[in-house]
Structures are given as structure tokens and as C-alpha cells.
C-alpha positions as CSV (number, residue, x, y, z in Angstrom):
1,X,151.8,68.5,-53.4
2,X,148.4,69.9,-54.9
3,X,146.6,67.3,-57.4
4,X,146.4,70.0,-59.6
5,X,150.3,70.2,-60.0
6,X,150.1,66.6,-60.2
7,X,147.9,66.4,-63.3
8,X,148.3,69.9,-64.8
9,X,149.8,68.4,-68.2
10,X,147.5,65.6,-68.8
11,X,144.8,65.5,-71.5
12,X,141.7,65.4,-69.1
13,X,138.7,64.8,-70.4
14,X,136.1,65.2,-67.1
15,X,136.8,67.3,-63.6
16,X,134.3,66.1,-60.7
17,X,135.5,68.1,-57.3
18,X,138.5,70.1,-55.8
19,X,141.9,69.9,-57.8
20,X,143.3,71.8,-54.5
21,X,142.9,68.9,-52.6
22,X,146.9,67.8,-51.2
23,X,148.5,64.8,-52.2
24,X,151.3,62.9,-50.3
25,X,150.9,59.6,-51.6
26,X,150.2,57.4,-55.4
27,X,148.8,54.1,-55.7
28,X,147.4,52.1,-57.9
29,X,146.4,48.7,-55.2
30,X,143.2,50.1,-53.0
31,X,144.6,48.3,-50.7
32,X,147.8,51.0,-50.2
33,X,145.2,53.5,-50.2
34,X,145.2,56.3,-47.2
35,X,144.4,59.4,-46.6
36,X,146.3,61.8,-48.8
37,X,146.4,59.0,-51.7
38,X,145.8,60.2,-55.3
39,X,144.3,56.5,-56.4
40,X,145.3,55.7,-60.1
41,X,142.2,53.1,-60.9
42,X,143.7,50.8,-63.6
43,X,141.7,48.4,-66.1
44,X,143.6,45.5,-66.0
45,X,143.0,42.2,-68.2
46,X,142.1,40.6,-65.0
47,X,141.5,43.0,-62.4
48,X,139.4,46.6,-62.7
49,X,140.7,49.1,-60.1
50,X,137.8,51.3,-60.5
51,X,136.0,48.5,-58.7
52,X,138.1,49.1,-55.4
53,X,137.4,53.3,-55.1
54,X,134.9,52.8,-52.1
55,X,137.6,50.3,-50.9
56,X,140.0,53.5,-51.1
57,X,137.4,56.1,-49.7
58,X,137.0,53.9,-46.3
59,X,140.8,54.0,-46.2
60,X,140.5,57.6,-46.3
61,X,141.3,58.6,-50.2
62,X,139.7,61.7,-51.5
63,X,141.3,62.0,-55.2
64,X,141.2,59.6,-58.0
65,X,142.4,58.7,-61.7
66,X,139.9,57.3,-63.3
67,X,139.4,56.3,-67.1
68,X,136.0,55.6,-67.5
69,X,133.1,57.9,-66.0
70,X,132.5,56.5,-61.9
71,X,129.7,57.9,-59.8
72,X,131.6,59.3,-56.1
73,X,130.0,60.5,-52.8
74,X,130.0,64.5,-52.4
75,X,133.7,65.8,-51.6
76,X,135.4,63.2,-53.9
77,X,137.5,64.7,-56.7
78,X,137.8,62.5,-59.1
79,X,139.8,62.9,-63.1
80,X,138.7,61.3,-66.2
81,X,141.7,60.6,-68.5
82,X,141.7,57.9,-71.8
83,X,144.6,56.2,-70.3
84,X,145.4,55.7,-66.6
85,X,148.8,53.6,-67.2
86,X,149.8,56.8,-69.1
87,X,148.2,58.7,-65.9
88,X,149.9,56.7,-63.4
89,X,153.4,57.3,-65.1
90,X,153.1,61.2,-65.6
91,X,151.9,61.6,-62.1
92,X,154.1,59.5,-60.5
93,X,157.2,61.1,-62.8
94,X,155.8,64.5,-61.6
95,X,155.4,63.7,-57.9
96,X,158.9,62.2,-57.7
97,X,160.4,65.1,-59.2
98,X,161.1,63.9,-62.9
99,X,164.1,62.1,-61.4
100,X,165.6,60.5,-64.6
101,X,166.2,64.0,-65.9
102,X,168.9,64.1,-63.5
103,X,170.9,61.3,-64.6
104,X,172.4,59.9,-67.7
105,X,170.0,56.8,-68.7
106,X,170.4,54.5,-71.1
107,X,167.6,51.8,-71.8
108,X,168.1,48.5,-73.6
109,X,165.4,46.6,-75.5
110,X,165.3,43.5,-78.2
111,X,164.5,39.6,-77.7
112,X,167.9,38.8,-76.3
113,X,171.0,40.3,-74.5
114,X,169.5,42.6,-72.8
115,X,170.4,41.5,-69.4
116,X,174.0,40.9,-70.0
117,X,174.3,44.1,-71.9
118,X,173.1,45.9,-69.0
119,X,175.8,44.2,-67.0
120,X,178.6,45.7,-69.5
121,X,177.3,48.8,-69.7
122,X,177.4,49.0,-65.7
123,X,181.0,47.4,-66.1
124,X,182.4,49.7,-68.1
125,X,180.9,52.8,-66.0
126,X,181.9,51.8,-62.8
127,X,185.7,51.6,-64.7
128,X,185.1,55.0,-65.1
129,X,184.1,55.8,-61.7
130,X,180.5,56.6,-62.2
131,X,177.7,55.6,-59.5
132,X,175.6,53.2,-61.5
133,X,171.7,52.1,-61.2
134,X,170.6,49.3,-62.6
135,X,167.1,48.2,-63.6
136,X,166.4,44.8,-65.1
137,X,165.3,40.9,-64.5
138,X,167.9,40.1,-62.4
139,X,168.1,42.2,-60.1
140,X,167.8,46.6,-59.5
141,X,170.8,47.6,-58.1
142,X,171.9,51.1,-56.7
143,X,175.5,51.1,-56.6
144,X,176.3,47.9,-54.8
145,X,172.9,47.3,-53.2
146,X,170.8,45.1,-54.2
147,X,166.9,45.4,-54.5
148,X,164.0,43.2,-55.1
149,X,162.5,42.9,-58.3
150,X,159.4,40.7,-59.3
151,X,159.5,42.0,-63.4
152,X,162.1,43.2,-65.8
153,X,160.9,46.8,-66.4
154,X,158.7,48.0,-62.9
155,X,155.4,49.3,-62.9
156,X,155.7,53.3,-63.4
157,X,155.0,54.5,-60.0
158,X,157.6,51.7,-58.7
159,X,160.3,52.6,-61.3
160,X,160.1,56.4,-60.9
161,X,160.2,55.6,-56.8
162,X,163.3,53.7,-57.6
163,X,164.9,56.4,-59.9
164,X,163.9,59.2,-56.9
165,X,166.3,56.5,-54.5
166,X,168.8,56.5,-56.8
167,X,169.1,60.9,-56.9
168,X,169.0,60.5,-53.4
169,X,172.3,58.5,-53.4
170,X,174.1,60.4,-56.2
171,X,173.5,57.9,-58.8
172,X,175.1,59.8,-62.2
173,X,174.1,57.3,-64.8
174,X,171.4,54.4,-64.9
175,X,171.1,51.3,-67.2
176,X,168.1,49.5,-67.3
177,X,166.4,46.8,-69.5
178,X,163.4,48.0,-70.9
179,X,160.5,45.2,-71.8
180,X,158.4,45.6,-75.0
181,X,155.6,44.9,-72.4
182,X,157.0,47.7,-70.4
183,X,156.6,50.1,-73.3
184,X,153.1,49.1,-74.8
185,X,151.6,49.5,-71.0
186,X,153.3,52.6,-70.4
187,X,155.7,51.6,-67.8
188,X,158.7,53.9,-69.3
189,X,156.2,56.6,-70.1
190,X,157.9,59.9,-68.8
191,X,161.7,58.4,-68.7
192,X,164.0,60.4,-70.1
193,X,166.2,58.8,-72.1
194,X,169.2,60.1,-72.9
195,X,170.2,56.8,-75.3
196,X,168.1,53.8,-76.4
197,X,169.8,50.3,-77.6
198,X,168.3,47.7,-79.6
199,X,169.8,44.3,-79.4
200,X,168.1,41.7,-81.6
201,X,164.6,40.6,-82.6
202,X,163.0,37.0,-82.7
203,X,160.0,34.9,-81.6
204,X,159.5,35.3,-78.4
205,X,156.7,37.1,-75.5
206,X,153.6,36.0,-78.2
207,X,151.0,34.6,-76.3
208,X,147.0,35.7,-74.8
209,X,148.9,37.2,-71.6
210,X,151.6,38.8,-73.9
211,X,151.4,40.4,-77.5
212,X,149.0,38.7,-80.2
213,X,151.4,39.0,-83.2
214,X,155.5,39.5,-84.4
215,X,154.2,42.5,-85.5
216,X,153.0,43.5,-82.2
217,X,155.8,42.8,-80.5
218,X,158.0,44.7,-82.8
219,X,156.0,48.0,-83.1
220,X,155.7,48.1,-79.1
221,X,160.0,47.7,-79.0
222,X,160.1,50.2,-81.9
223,X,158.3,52.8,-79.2
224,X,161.7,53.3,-76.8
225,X,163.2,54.9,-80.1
226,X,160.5,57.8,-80.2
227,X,161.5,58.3,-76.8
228,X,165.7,58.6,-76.9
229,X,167.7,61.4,-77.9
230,X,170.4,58.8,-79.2
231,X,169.5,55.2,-80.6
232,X,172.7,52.5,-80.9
233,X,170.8,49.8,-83.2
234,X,172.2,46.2,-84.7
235,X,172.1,46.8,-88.2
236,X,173.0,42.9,-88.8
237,X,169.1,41.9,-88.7
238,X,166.4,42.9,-90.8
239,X,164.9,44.0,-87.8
240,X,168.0,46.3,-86.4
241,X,167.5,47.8,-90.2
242,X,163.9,48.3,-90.2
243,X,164.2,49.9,-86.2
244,X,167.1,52.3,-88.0
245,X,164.9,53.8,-90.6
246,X,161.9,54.6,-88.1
247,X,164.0,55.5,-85.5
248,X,163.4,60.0,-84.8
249,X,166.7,60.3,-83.5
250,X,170.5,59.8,-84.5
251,X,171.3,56.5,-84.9
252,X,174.7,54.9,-84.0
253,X,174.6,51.4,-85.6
254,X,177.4,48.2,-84.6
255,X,177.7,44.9,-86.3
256,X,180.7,43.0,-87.2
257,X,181.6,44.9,-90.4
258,X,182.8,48.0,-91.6
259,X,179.0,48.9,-92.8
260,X,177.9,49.6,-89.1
261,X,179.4,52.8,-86.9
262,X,180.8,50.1,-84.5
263,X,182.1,47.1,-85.3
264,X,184.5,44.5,-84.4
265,X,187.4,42.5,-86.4
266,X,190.0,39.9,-85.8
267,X,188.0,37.8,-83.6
268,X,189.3,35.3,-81.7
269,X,187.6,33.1,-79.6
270,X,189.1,30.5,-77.2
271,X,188.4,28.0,-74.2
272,X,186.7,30.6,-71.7
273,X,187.5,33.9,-73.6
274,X,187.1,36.1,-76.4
275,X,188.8,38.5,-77.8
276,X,188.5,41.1,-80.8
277,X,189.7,44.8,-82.2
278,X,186.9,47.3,-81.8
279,X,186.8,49.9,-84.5
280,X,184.3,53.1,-83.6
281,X,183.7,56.6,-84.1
282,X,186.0,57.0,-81.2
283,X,188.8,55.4,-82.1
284,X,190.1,51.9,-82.5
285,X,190.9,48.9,-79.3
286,X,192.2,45.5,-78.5
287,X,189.1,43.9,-76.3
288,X,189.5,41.2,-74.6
289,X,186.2,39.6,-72.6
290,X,185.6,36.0,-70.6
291,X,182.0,36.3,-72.0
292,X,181.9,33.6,-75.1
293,X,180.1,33.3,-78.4
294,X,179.4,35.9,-81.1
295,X,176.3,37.2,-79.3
296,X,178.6,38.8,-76.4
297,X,180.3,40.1,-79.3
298,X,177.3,41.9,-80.4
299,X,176.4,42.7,-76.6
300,X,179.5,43.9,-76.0
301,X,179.3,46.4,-79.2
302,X,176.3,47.6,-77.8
303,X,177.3,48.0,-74.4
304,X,180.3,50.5,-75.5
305,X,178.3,52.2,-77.9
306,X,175.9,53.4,-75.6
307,X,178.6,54.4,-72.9
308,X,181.1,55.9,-75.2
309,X,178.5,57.8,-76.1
310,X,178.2,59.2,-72.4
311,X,180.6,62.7,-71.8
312,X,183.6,61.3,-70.4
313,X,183.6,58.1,-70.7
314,X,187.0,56.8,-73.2
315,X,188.1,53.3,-75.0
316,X,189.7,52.5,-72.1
317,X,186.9,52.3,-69.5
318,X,185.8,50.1,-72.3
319,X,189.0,47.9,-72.4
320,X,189.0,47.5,-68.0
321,X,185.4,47.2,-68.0
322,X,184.9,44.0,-70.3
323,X,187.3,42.1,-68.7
324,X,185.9,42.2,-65.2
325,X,181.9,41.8,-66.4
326,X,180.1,38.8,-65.1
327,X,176.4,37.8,-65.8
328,X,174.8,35.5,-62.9
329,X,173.1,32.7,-65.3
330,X,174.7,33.3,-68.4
331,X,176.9,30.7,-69.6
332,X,177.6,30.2,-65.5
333,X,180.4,27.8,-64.7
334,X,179.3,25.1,-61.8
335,X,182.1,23.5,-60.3
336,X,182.0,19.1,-60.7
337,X,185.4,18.3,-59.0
338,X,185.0,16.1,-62.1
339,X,186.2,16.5,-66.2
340,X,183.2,17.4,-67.4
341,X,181.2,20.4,-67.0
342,X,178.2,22.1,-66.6
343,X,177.1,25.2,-67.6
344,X,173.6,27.4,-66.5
345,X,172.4,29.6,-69.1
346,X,168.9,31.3,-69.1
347,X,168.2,30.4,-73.2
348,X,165.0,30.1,-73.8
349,X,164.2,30.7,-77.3
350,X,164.8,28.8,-80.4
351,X,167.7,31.5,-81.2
352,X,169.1,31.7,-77.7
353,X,169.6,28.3,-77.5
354,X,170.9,28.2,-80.8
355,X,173.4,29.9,-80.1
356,X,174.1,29.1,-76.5
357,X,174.9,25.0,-78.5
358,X,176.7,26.4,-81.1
359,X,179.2,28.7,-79.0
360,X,179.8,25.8,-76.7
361,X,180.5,23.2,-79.7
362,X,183.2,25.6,-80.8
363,X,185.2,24.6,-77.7
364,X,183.5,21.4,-76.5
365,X,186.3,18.2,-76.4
366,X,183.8,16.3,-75.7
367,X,179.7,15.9,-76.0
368,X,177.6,18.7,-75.9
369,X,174.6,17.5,-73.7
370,X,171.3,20.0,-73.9
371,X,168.9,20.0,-71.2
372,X,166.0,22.1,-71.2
373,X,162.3,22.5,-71.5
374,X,159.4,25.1,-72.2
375,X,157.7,27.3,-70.5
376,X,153.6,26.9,-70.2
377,X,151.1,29.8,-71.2
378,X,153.5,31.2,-73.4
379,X,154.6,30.7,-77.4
380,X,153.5,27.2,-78.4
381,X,155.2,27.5,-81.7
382,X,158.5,27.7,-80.0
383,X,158.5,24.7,-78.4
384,X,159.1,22.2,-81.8
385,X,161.5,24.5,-83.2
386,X,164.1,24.5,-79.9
387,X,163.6,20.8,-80.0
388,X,164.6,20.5,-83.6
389,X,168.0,22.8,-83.1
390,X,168.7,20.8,-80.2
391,X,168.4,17.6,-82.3
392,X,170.3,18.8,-84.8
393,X,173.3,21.0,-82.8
394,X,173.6,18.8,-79.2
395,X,175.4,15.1,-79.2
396,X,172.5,14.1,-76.7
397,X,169.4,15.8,-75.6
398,X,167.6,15.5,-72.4
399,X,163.4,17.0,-73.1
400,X,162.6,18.1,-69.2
401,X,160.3,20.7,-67.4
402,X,160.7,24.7,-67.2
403,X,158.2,26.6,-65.4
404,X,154.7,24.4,-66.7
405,X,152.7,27.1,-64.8
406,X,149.0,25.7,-65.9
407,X,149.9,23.3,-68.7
408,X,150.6,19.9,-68.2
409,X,154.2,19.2,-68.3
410,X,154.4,16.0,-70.1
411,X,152.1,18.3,-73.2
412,X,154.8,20.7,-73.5
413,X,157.3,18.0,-73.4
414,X,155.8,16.2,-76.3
415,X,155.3,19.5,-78.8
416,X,159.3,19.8,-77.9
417,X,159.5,16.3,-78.9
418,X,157.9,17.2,-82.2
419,X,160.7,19.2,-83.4
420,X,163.6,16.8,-82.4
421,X,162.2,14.1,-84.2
422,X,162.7,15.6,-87.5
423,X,166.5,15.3,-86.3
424,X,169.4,12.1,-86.2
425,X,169.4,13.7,-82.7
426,X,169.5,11.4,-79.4
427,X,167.4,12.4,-76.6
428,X,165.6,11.5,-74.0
429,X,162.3,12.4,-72.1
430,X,162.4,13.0,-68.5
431,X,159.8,15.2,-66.7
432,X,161.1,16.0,-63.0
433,X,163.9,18.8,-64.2
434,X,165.7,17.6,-60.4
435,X,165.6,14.2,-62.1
436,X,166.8,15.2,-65.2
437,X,169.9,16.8,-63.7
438,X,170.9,14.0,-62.0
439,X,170.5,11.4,-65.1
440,X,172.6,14.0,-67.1
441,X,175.4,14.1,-64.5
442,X,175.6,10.3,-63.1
443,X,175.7,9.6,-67.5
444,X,178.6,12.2,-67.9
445,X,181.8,11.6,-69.3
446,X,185.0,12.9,-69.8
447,X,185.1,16.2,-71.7
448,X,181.2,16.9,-71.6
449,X,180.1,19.9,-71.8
450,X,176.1,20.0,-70.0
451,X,174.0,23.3,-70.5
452,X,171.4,23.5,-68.2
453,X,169.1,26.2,-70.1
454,X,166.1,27.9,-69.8
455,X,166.2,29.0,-65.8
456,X,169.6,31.0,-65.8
457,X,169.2,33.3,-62.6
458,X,166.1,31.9,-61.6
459,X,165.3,30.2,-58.5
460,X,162.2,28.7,-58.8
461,X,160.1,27.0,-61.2
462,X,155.8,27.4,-61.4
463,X,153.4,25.0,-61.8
464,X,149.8,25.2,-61.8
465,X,149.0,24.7,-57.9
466,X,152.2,25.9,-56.4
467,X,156.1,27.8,-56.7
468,X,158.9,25.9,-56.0
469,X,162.2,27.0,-55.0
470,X,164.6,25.4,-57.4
471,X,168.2,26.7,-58.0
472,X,170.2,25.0,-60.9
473,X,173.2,26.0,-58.8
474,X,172.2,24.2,-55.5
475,X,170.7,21.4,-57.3
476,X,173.9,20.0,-58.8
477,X,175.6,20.4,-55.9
478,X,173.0,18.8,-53.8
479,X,173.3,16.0,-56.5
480,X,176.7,15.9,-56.8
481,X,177.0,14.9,-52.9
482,X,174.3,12.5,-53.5
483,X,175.8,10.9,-56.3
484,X,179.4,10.4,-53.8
485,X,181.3,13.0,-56.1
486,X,182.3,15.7,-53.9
């Protein structure tokens, strides 16, 4: 492909060389630089690729991206854009084809629920026979094969690669969890969006590697519904509101009354299910899920607004679909051989957590025991806040480590311990998260109910000199042979 076809519809501000030079190749790491390569130099807040072009010209590169003015031997071409993450996107959507034009996709954003959403919507497609692609923090999955991922919403040259896969194998319809940080640095740029959902909005990604402010956070979310031809919002927030009016496209709204589009009644929620009557634009439903808590309600709403919204796809691909969805690390079951039990969940905000307790006291028979910790480098002000819902929601609390990254562990512990304190709440401190696990299940009783949170699908946990492998799911069975229990 010529670079000229490659950048014909950006806003370039400087030409230096040939624009017929061919291109069979995008990066944006010198180091994947060859001959061929368009380089896309991006300013990073730790790392300048513009710094690495005579890196790329020894590997052969002739044609670069640049957004800041670079002096280049003769026979270099190089094009001055303001924005290169925008650059890398629209090139990369152009040299793939615009492959998410040739698909239904739907993209999911808010705080919370967006993984399990995505796991609905997939559920309730493949109940209609579609061949579904899947982006998010789990995992990227093209039909029933699983891909690596390292973040929730892929670098644009990656995700547009992925999307060109997923033509390739017939993929009809893609889901995919878009972050807010995915959308300020231009990661979706280009995707064509047939529907955008929005979930929920609270404290959470504000930080000095994330967004500065709430505010930030917000407006960076609000950009996915500039970019959809549809929008399905939660209108039972302020937020859902507020990203209803600035919306430009028509809105579908869900909530659990007759004031939203979509809504549910007659809920019922038992031991390991839930069920309620949907009520839509397209027709009323008896649903029946094994996901638990009102927030699956809500994710569940979402999840068959968006599809019901695809050609083709009727209330009862809805119905089959929810009751076969399952989440890895969402209110996961571990087996104890014992009467007590233990449940992984990835809550890790003073909301998520909130309502991962309160779901779980609904049909507890015995304690509710919270284990959990914060992450380092991130929201500070979180920290108190899940220790004083903890406090005030679990029978017994036990303050451990998440992923510390560069802070010191027992720190983070203490500004937990700061929020429990204001609470009647019994807890204890105990900084190995292994160790913690194993107090909480040589200590349990009949009829507990333990909630590992915070790692969910993880399988590792970061400290400042090293990456651990550390799954919640090995680890109690691990300590459930130790301990002489299975």
C-alpha cells in the first residue's frame, strides 16, 4: 500500500520526502521496525518514540509519523501530524481495511460491569448463532479461541489487527469493553460503532498514571457516545442521565422502572439465581440468570438492549442466552468439600465491593467474611472508604495485600484501616494475601460465606521489585490440602 493512501485523510501539517514510498508494515516500537515500516513515533509520558527513528532507519524504515518537527537523512519521508495516537489509529484502520465496518460492534464503557456485560452480550449472540469476537480484560476471543491480552481496550494498531483476524474468520458481530483510557488516547479512534453502552459511573482510574479528576474521567467515557450510531445508557445514575442528554445519537435507556426504555420487574432473587420479567421496546419476557445481585440485573438490561437492538436477534436468544452466561472471577464458586464457602470476585471499588457484600448478605446463613486489599499507584481516596463499607456490611473483615506495585503494603493497609475504624466492624490485618487466605479458611465455620475480592480473573499480583503468579483459585486449593481438608 502507498503511504499516501495511508495518510490521505489526515490533517497534516508538514510533508518532508516521497508519499509514493510502499508500505507493508505499522509500528509504533522501533524495535518492530523493517524495511517497508511506516513508524508511528509516539510521545509517551515515559517514553518519546521520536527518539528511536535512527533506531528504525538502521532497521531499514523509510516513512515516519511524526508530531513534532525531526531533522531525517536525504530519502526519508517523514509526516507532521498534531496527534500521532490519532495517526496510528487512522492508519492502521486504513491499512487493515476499516475492518469493523464489516461487522456489527457494540462497545461497552462505565466504572463497573463491563466485563460481565460483554460476556451476556456474547451469550445471548451465540444463542442466536452468530460468530462472536470479544475484546476486553479478560481475555479476546474469536469464536472459541482464545487470545492474549495485556490491557482492556488494545493499542489501535493491535485492535484493528485483531478486528482484520476476526473478518478473516467470518466474525458477524464483536463486543468489546472499551476503557475510558482507551478513548482519551485514541485507542477506539476509527471503530465503527454500530451501538455504545454505558454501565455505571464512580470513583475509580484517578491517579498521576490515570486521569487527574471525576471530571476527567467522565468526559473521556462520554467520547464513545460521539462515536455510536445507537447509545443504550443507565438512566438510574446521575451519571447515566447526564451521558443521555450529551449523547448525538438515539438513546435506548434501561433501569428498573417503567421510566427507562428497558426495564425489569418482579424480581426475585434466590440462593445461586435470579430471576425477573423484562419489559422492552420489543416485547415483554420471563428471565431467569445464575448471575446474582441487582447489578447483573442492570448488566443483564444492558446486555439485551444492545443485542436486541442487532437485526435478527429476538427475546428469546435473550431468555437461552442468560441462562448459560458465566463470568471467570465474578462471584466465582471454589469448591471446600466443606459448609462454608468461598467466592472470587474482581471488586475493587468502594461501589463494587458494596455491592458484591450486600448481594451475598441477602443469601448468606451464616458470616459474611471480606477479604481484600488495594491496589498501589492508584486512587488513595479509595482505599478508607472500601474499608469503612466493609466494616459496616461484612461480619468479619480480613485488611490484606492487592497488587502493592511500588507502595509499601503495610501503607495501603493502614489508609484501608482508616475507614474501618469509623465502623463496629471486626477485622483483622494480615499482609501476605497467601496468608490471609489460609487464616480465613482454617477460621471458617459453618454457613460462611468468604469473598475473596479485588483479583477476580487475575493471576498474579505486582510488587515493586517483581510479578508473582498468584491464582485465588489454586491458592485455596493448595491450602485446602495443606490444611488436611480435601
Amino acid at each position: 500500500m502507498k503511504l499516501r493512501e495511508l495518510v490521505m485523510n489526515l490533517n497534516i501539517k508538514a510533508i518532508n520526502g516521497n508519499l509514493d514510498v510502499e508500505v507493508d508494515s505499522i509500528a509504533y516500537d522501533s524495535r518492530k521496525t523493517k524495511q517497508g515500516s511506516l513508524f508511528v513515533c509516539i510521545e509517551g509520558t515515559v517514553v518519546d518514540g521520536h527518539k528511536y527513528i535512527n533506531d528504525a532507519i538502521e532497521n531499514g524504515t523509510k516513512a515516519f509519523l511524526v508530531q513534532k518537527h525531526v531533522v531525517v537523512p536525504e530519502g526519508i519521508t517523514t509526516i507532521e501530524i498534531d496527534d500521532t495516537r490519532f495517526g496510528l489509529a487512522a492508519v492502521s484502520d486504513a491499512f487493515f481495511g476499516h475492518p469493523s465496518s464489516k461487522f456489527n460492534l457494540i462497545g461497552i464503557t462505565g466504572t463497573k460491569g463491563k466485563t460481565t456485560t460483554t460476556y451476556m452480550v456474547k451469550a445471548i449472540m451465540e444463542a442466536a448463532g452468530r460468530n462472536m469476537g470479544l475484546v476486553g480484560t479478560l481475555a479476546n476471543l474469536i469464536g472459541s479461541e482464545v487470545l492474549y491480552t495485556s490491557r482492556t481496550t488494545p493499542e489501535s494498531y493491535d485492535l484493528q489487527s485483531l478486528f482484520s483476524d476476526m473478518v478473516e474468520k467470518k466474525v458477524d458481530s464483536t463486543v468489546m469493553e472499551v476503557s475510558s483510557q482507551g478513548l482519551e488516547l485514541h485507542r477506539v479512534a476509527k471503530c465503527d460503532f454500530d451501538i455504545g453502552v454505558f454501565t455505571n459511573f464512580s470513583r475509580d482510574h484517578i491517579g498521576p498514571k490515570e486521569h487527574a479528576t471525576l471530571e476527567e474521567y467522565f468526559n473521556a467515557k462520554a467520547k464513545l457516545f460521539k462515536m455510536c450510531r445507537k447509545a443504550v445508557i443507565n438512566i438510574d445514575s446521575e451519571h447515566g442521565r447526564k451521558m443521555a442528554e450529551l449523547a448525538k445519537c438515539k438513546v435506548f435507556t434501561y433501569g428498573l422502572s417503567d421510566k427507562a426504555d428497558i426495564w425489569a420487574s418482579d424480581i426475585v432473587k434466590k440462593t445461586g439465581h435470579t430471576y425477573f420479567t423484562l419489559n422492552s421496546p420489543w416485547g415483554s419476557i420471563d428471565i431467569e440468570t445464575d448471575l446474582q445481585g441487582e447489578f447483573n440485573i442492570y448488566n443483564a438490561l444492558a446486555a439485551i438492549g444492545s443485542c436486541c437492538l442487532i437485526p435478527g436477534i429476538t427475546l428469546e436468544h435473550v431468555r437461552l442466552g442468560l441462562t448459560k452466561v458465566t463470568v471467570p472471577g465474578r462471584m466465582e464458586s471454589v469448591k471446600t468439600g466443606g459448609n462454608y464457602s468461598v467466592l472470587i470476585d474482581y471488586a475493587h471499588t468502594p461501589d463494587s465491593l458494596e455491592q458484591v457484600l450486600k448481594t451475598v448478605k441477602e443469601f448468606a446463613h451464616g458470616r459474611v467474611v471480606s477479604l481484600f486489599g488495594c491496589g498501589g499507584d492508584r486512587d488513595k481516596g479509595k482505599r478508607p472508604a472500601m474499608g469503612e463499607i466493609s466494616g459496616n456490611i461484612a461480619d468479619f473483615t480480613i485488611i490484606t495485600s492487592d497488587n502493592p506495585r511500588t507502595e509499601n503494603p503495610e501503607q495501603i493497609i493502614e489508609d484501608i484501616e482508616a475507614g474501618i475504624k469509623n465502623t463496629n466492624g471486626k477485622y483483622i490485618k494480615i499482609t501476605d494475601r497467601r496468608q490471609a487466605i489460609k487464616f480465613a479458611l482454617e477460621n471458617a465455620v459453618d454457613g460462611d460465606i468468604i469473598i475473596l475480592a479485588g483479583k477476580g480473573h487475575e493471576t498474579y499480583q505486582q510488587f515493586a521489585e517483581k510479578t508473582i503468579h498468584f491464582d485465588e483459585r489454586e491458592v485455596v486449593n493448595e491450602l485446602l490440602i495443606e490444611l488436611g481438608r480435601r
